[in-house]
N, C-alpha and C positions, 0 to 999 in steps of 0.2 A: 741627915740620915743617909748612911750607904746601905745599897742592898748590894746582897752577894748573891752570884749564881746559885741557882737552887737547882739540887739532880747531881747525877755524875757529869761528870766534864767529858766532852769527847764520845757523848751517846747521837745518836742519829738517829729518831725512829724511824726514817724513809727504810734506811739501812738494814734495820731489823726486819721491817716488811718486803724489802729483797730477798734477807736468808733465809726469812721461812720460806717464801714462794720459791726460791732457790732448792731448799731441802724436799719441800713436796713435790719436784719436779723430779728430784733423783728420786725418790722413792719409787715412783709412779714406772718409770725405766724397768723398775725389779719386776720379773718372768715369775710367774708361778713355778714348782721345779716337782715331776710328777717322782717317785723314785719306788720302785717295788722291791718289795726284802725276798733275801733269801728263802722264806719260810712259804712267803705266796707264790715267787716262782717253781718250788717243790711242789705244792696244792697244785698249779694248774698241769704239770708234768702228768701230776696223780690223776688227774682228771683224765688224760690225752685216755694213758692203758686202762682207765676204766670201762673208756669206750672200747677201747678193739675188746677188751678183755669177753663185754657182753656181747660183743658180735662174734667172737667164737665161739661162746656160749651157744647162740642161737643157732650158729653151724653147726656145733657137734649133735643138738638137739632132733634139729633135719635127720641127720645123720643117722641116730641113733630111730628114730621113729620110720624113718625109710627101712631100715636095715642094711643101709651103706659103710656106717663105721665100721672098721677096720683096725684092732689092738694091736698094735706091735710092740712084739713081748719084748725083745732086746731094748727097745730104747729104755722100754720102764724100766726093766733088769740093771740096765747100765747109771740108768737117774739114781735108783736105790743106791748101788755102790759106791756111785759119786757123793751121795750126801753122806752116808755113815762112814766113808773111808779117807775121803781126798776133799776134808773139808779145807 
């Protein structure tokens, strides 16, 4: 009776438990990679002028409760013309 090789010819299993521990070694190398979108760096833009926006809020409020604000009619005059004219 002959027997024949049994399996593929030319397998290694040392071999194969190299290339995994080879491949999970490169994996392992890969950096988390953080990336923020377009849309979130707008959001936090919005956020900065939200702040100044309520702290001049709170100024003119001073202001206006003091009796310190001061209207100046030209610039408003001038904002008007520029938004319905020189859009």
């Amino acid at each position: 009776m002959r027997i024949h090789h049994v399996g593929s010819m030319n397998v290694n299993p040392y071999e194969r438990q190299l290339n995994k521990t080879e491949q999970t070694a490169k994996s392992a190398n890969k950096k988390d990679k953080l990336e923020i979108s377009l849309a979130a760096k707008e959001l936090q833009e919005a956020a900065k002028f939200a702040t100044a926006r309520q702290e001049k809020i709170k100024r003119l409020k001073q202001q206006i409760q003091t009796g310190t604000y001061k209207i100046d009619e030209k610039a408003i005059a001038e904002s008007i013309l520029n938004y319905y004219f020189k859009k």
